[in-house]
Biopython code that builds the backbone (N, CA, C, O; Angstrom):
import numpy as np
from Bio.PDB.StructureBuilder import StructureBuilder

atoms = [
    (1, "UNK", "N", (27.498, 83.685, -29.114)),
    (1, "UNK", "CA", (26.767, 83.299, -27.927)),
    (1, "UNK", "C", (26.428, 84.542, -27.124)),
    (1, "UNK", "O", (27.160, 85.531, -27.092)),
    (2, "UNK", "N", (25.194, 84.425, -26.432)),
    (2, "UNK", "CA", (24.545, 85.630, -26.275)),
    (2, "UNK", "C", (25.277, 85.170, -24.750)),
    (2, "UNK", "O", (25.446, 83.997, -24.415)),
    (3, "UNK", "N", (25.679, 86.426, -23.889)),
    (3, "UNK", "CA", (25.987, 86.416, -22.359)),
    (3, "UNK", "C", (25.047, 86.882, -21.598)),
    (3, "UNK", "O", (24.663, 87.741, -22.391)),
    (4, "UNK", "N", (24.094, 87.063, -20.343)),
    (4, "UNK", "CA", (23.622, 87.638, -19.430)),
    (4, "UNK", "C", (24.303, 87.937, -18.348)),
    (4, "UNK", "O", (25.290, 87.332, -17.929)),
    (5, "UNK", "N", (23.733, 88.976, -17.827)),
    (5, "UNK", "CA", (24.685, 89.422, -16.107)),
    (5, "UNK", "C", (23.392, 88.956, -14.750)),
    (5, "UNK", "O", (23.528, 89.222, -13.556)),
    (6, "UNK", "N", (22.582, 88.456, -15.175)),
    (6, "UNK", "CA", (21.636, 87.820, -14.853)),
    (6, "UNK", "C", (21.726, 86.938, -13.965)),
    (6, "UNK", "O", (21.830, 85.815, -14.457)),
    (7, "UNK", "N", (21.732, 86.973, -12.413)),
    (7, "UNK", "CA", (22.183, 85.422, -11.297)),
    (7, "UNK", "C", (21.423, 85.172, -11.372)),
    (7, "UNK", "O", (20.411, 85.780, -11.721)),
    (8, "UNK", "N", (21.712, 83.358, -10.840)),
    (8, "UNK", "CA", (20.920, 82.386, -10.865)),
    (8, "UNK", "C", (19.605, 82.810, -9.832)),
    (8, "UNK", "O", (19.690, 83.757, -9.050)),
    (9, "UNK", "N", (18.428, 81.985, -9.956)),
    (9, "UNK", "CA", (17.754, 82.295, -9.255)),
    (9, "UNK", "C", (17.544, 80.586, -7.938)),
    (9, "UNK", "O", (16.999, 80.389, -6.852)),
    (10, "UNK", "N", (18.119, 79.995, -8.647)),
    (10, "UNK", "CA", (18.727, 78.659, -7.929)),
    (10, "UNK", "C", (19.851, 78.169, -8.299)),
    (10, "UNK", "O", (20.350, 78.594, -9.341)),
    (11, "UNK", "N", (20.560, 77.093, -7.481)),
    (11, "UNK", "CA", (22.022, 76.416, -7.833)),
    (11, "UNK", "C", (21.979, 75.728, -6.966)),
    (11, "UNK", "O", (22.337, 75.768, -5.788)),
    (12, "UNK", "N", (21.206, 74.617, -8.002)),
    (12, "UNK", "CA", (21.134, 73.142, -7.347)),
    (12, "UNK", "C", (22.252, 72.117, -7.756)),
    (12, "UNK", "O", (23.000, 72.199, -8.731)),
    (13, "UNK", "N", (22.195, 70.996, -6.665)),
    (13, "UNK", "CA", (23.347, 69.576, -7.102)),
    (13, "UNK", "C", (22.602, 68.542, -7.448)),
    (13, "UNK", "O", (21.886, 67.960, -6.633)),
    (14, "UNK", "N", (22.748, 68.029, -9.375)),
    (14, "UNK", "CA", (21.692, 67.011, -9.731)),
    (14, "UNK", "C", (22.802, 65.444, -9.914)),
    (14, "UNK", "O", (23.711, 65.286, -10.728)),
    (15, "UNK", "N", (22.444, 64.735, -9.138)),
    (15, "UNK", "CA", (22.687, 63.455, -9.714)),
    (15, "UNK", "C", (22.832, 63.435, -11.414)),
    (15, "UNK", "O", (21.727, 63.477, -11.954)),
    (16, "UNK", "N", (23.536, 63.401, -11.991)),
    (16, "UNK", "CA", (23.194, 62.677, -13.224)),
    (16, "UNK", "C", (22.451, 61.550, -13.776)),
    (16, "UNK", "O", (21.501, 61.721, -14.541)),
    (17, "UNK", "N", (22.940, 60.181, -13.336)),
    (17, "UNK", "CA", (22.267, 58.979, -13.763)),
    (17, "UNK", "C", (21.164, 58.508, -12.777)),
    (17, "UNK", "O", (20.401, 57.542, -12.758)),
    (18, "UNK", "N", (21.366, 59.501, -12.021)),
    (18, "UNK", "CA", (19.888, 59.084, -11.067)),
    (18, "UNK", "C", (18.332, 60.204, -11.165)),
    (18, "UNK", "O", (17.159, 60.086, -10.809)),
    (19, "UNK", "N", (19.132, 61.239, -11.836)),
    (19, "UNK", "CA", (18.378, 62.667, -12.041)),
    (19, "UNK", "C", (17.545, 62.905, -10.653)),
    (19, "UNK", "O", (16.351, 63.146, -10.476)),
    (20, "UNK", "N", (18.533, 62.759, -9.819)),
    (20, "UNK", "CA", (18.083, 63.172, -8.352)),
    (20, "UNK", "C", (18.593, 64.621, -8.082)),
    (20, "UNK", "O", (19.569, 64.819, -8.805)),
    (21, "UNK", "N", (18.306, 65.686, -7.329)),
    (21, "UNK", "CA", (18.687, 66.502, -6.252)),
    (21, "UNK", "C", (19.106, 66.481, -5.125)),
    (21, "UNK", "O", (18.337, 65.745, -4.506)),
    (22, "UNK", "N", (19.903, 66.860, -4.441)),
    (22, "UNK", "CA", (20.488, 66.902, -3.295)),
    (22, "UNK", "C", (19.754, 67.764, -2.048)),
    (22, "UNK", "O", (20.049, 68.891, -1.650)),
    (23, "UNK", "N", (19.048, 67.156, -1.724)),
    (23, "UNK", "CA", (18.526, 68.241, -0.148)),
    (23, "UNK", "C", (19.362, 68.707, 0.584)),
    (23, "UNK", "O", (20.541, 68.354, 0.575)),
    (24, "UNK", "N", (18.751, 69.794, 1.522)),
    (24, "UNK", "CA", (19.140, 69.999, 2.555)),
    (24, "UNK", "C", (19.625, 69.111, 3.449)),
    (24, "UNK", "O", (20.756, 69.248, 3.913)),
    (25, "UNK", "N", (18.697, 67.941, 3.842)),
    (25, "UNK", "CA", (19.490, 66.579, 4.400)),
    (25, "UNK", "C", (20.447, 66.101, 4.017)),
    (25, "UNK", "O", (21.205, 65.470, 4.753)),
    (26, "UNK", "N", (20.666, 66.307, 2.635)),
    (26, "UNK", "CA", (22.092, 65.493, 2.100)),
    (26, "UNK", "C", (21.485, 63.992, 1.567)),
    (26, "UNK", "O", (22.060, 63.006, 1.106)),
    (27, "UNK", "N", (20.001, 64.296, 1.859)),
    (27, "UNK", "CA", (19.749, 62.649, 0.751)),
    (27, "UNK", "C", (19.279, 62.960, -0.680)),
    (27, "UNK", "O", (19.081, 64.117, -1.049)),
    (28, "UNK", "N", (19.132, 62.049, -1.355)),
    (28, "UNK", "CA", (19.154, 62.877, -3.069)),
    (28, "UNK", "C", (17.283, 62.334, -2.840)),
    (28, "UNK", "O", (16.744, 61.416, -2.222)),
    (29, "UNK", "N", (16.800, 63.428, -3.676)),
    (29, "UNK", "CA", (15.381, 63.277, -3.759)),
    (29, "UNK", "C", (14.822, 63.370, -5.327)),
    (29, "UNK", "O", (15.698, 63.061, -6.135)),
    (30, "UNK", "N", (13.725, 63.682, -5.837)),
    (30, "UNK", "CA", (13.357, 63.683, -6.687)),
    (30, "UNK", "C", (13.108, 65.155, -7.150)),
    (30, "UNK", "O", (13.820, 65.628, -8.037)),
    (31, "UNK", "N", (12.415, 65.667, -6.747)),
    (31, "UNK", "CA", (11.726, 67.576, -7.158)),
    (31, "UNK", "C", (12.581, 67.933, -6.771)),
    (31, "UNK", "O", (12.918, 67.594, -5.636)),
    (32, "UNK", "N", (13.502, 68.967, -7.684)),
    (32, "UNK", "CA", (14.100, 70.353, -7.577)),
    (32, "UNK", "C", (13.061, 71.246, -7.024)),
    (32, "UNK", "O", (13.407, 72.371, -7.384)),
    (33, "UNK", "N", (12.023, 71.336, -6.373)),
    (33, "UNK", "CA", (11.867, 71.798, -5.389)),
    (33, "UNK", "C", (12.193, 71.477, -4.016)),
    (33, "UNK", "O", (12.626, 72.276, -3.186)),
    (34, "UNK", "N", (12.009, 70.528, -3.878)),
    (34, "UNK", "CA", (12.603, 69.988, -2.503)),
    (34, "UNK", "C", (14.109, 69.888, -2.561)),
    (34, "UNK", "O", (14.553, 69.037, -1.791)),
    (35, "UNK", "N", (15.280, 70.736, -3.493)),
    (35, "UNK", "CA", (16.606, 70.174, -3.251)),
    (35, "UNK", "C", (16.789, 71.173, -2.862)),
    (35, "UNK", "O", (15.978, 72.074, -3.076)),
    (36, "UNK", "N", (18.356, 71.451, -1.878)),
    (36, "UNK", "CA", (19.087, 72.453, -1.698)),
    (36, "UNK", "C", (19.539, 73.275, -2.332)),
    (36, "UNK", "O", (20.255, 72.941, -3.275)),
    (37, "UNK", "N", (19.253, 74.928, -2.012)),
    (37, "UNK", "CA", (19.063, 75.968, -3.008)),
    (37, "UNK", "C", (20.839, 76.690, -2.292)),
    (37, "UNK", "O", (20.885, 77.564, -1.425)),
    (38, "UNK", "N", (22.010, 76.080, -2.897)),
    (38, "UNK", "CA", (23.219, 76.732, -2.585)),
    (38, "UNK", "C", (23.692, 77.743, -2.812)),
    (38, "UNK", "O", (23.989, 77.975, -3.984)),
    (39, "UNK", "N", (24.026, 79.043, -1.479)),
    (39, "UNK", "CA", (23.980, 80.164, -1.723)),
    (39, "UNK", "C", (25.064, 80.663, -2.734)),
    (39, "UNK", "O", (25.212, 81.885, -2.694)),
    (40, "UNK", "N", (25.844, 80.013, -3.617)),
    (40, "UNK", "CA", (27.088, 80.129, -4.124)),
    (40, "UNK", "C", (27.690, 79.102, -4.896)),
    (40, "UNK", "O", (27.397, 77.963, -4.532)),
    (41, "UNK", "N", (28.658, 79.234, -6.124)),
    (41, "UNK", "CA", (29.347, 78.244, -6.779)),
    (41, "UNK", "C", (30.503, 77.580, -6.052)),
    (41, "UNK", "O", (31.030, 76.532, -6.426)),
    (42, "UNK", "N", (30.904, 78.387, -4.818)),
    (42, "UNK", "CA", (32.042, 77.948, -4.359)),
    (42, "UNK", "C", (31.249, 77.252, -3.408)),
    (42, "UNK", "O", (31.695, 76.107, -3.493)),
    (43, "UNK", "N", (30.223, 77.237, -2.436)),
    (43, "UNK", "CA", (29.359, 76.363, -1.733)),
    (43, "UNK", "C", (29.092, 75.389, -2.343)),
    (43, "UNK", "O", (29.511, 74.362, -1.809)),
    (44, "UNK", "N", (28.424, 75.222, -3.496)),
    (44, "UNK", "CA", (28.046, 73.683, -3.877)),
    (44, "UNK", "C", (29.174, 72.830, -4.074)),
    (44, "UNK", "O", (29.223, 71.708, -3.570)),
    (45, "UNK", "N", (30.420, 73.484, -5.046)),
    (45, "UNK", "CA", (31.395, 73.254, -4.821)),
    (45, "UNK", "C", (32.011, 72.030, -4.208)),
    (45, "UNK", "O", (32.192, 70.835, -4.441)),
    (46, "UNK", "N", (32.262, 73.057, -3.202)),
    (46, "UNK", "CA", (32.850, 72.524, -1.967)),
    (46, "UNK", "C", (31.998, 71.573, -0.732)),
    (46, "UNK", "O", (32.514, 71.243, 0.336)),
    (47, "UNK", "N", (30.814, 71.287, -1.091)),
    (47, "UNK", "CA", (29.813, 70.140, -0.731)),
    (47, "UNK", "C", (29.992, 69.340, -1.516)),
    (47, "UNK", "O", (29.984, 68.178, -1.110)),
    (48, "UNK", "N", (30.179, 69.537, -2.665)),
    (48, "UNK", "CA", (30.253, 67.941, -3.923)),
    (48, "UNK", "C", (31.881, 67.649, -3.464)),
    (48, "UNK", "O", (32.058, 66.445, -3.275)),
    (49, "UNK", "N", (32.443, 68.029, -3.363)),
    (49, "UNK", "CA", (34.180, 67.434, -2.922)),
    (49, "UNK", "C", (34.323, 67.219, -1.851)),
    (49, "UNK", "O", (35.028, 66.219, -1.721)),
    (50, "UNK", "N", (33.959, 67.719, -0.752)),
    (50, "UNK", "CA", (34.159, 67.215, 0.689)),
    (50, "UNK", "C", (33.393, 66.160, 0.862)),
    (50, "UNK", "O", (33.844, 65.398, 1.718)),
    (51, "UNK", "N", (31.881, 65.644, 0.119)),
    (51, "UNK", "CA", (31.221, 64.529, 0.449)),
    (51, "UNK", "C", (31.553, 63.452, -0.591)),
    (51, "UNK", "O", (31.169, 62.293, -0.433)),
    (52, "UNK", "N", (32.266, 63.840, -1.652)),
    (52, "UNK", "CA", (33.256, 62.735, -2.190)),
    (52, "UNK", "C", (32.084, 62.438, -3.210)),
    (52, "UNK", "O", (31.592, 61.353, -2.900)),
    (53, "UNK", "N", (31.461, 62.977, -4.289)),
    (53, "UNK", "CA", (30.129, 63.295, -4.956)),
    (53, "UNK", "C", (30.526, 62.821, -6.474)),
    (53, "UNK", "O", (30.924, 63.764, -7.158)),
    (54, "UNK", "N", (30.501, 61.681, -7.074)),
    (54, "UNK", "CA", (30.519, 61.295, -8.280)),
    (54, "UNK", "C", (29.617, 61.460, -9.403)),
    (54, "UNK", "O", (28.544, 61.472, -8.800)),
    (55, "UNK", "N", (29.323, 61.599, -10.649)),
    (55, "UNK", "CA", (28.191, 61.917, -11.622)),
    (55, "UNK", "C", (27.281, 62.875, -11.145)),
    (55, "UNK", "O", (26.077, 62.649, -11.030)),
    (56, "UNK", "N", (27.796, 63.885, -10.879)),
    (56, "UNK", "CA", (26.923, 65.152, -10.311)),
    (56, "UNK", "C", (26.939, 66.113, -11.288)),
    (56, "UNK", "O", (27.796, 65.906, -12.147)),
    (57, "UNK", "N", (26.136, 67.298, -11.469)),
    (57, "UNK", "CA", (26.531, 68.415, -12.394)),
    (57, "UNK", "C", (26.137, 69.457, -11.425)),
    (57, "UNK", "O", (25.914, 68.976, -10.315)),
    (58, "UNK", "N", (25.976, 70.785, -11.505)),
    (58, "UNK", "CA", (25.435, 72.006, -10.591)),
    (58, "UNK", "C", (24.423, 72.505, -11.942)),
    (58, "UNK", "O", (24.609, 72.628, -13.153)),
    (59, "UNK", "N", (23.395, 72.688, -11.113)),
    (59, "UNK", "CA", (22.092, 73.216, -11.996)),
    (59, "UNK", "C", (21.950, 74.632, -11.693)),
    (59, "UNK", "O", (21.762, 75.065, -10.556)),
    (60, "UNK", "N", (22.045, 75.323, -12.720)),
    (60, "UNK", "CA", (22.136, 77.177, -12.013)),
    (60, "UNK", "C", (20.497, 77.639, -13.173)),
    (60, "UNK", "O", (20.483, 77.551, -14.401)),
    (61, "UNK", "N", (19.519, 78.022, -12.440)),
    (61, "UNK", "CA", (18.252, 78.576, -12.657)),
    (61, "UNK", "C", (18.079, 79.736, -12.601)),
    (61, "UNK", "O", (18.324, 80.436, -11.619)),
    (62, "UNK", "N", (17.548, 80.171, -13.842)),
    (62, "UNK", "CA", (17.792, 81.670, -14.035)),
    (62, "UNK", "C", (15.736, 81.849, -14.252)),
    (62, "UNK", "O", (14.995, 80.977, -14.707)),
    (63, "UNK", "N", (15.339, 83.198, -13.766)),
    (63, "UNK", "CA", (14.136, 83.838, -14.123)),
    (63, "UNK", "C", (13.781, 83.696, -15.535)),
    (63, "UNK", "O", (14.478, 83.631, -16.547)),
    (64, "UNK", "N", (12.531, 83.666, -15.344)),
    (64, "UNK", "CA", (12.561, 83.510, -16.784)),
    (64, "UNK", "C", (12.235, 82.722, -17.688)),
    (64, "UNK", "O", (11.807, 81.689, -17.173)),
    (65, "UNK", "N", (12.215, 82.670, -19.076)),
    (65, "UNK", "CA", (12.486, 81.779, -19.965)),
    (65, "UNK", "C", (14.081, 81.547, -20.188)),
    (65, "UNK", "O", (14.382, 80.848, -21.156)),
    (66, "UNK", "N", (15.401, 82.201, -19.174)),
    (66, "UNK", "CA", (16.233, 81.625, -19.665)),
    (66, "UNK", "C", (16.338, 80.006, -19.068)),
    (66, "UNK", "O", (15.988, 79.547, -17.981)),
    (67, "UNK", "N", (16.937, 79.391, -20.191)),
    (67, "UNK", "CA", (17.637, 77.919, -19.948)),
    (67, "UNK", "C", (18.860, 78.090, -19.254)),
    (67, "UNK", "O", (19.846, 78.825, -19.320)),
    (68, "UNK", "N", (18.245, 76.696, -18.236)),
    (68, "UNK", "CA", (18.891, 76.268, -16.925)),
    (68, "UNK", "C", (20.474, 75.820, -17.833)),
    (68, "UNK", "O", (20.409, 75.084, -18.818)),
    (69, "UNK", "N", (21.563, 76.271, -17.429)),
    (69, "UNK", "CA", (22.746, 75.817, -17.453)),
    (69, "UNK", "C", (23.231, 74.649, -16.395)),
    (69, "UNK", "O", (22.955, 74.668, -15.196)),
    (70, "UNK", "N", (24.225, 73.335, -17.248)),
    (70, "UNK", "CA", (24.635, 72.761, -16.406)),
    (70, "UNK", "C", (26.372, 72.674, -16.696)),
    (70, "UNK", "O", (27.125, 72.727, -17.668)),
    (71, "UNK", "N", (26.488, 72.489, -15.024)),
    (71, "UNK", "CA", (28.162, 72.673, -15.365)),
    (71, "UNK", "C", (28.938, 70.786, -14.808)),
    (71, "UNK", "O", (29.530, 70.602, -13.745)),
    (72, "UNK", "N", (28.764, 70.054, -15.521)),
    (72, "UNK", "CA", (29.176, 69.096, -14.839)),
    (72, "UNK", "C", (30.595, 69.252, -13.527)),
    (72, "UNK", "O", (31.583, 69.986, -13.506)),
    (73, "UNK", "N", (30.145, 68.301, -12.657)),
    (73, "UNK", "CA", (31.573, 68.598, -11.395)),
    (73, "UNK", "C", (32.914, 67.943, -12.042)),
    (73, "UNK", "O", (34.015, 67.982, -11.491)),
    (74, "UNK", "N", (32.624, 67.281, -13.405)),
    (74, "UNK", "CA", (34.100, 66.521, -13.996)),
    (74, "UNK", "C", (34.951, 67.804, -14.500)),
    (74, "UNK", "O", (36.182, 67.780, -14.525)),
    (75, "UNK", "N", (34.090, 69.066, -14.947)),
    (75, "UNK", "CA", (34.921, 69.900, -15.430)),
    (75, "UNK", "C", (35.368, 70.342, -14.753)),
    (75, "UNK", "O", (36.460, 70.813, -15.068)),
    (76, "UNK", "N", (35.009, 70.489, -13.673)),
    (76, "UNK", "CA", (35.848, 71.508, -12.275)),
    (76, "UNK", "C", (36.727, 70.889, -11.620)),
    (76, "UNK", "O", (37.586, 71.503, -10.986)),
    (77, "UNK", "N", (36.647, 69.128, -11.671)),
    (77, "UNK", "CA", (37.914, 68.985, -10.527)),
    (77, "UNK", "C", (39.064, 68.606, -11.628)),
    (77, "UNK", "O", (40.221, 68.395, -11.265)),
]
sb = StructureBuilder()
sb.init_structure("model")
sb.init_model(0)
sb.init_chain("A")
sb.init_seg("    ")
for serial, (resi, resn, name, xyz) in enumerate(atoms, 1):
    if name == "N":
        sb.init_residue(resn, " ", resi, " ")
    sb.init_atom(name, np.array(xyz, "f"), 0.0, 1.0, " ", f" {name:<3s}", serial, name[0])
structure = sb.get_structure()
Protein backbone atom coordinates (compact mmCIF):
# COMPACT_ATOMS: atom_id res chain seq x y z
CA UNK A 1 0.00 0.00 0.00
CA UNK A 2 1.23 3.15 -1.29
CA UNK A 3 1.33 6.01 1.84
CA UNK A 4 1.16 9.91 1.16
CA UNK A 5 2.25 12.79 3.58
CA UNK A 6 -0.31 14.65 1.73
CA UNK A 7 -3.31 16.54 4.19
CA UNK A 8 -6.57 16.43 3.59
CA UNK A 9 -7.83 19.15 1.68
CA UNK A 10 -11.34 18.58 3.51
CA UNK A 11 -12.66 16.43 6.59
CA UNK A 12 -16.07 16.12 6.36
CA UNK A 13 -18.93 14.13 8.71
CA UNK A 14 -21.07 11.82 6.19
CA UNK A 15 -24.17 10.18 7.37
CA UNK A 16 -23.89 6.79 6.12
CA UNK A 17 -27.44 5.50 5.38
CA UNK A 18 -28.60 8.83 4.67
CA UNK A 19 -25.37 9.92 2.57
CA UNK A 20 -25.89 13.27 4.12
CA UNK A 21 -23.16 15.87 5.39
CA UNK A 22 -23.09 17.65 8.39
CA UNK A 23 -23.11 21.59 8.16
CA UNK A 24 -21.99 24.15 9.88
CA UNK A 25 -25.57 24.36 11.41
CA UNK A 26 -25.38 20.92 12.60
CA UNK A 27 -28.27 19.89 10.16
CA UNK A 28 -27.24 17.07 7.71
CA UNK A 29 -27.61 18.32 4.08
CA UNK A 30 -26.99 16.94 0.84
CA UNK A 31 -23.62 18.59 -1.15
CA UNK A 32 -20.33 18.13 0.44
CA UNK A 33 -20.07 21.43 -0.52
CA UNK A 34 -22.32 22.87 1.72
CA UNK A 35 -20.98 20.53 4.78
CA UNK A 36 -18.63 21.48 7.49
CA UNK A 37 -15.02 21.59 6.50
CA UNK A 38 -13.40 20.35 10.22
CA UNK A 39 -10.21 21.88 11.00
CA UNK A 40 -8.89 18.49 12.48
CA UNK A 41 -9.43 14.65 13.26
CA UNK A 42 -9.66 15.35 16.82
CA UNK A 43 -12.46 18.18 15.97
CA UNK A 44 -14.75 16.09 14.00
CA UNK A 45 -14.10 13.66 16.45
CA UNK A 46 -15.15 15.13 19.20
CA UNK A 47 -18.43 16.70 17.41
CA UNK A 48 -19.58 13.12 16.39
CA UNK A 49 -19.36 12.02 20.32
CA UNK A 50 -20.47 14.95 22.13
CA UNK A 51 -23.65 15.15 19.72
CA UNK A 52 -24.17 11.45 20.30
CA UNK A 53 -23.71 10.74 16.18
CA UNK A 54 -24.65 7.14 15.03
CA UNK A 55 -23.79 5.62 11.29
CA UNK A 56 -21.40 8.37 10.57
CA UNK A 57 -17.91 7.93 8.90
CA UNK A 58 -15.27 11.13 8.54
CA UNK A 59 -14.59 11.87 4.85
CA UNK A 60 -10.87 13.17 4.53
CA UNK A 61 -10.34 14.85 0.74
CA UNK A 62 -7.21 14.96 -0.62
CA UNK A 63 -6.04 17.26 -4.01
CA UNK A 64 -6.06 15.65 -6.67
CA UNK A 65 -6.90 12.46 -8.17
CA UNK A 66 -6.21 10.98 -4.78
CA UNK A 67 -9.27 8.86 -3.39
CA UNK A 68 -11.27 10.25 -0.65
CA UNK A 69 -10.62 7.94 2.45
CA UNK A 70 -13.29 6.92 4.87
CA UNK A 71 -12.78 6.18 8.44
CA UNK A 72 -16.01 4.95 9.89
CA UNK A 73 -16.77 6.56 13.72
CA UNK A 74 -17.44 2.58 14.78
CA UNK A 75 -13.72 2.17 14.47
CA UNK A 76 -12.78 4.91 16.71
CA UNK A 77 -15.08 4.58 19.58
Amino acid sequence: MQTSNALPRKLLVRHVSRNKFLSPAGRWVKRAEAAFNFPNLLNAINTCLGRGLKNVELILRFEGNAPDRHISLDAIQ
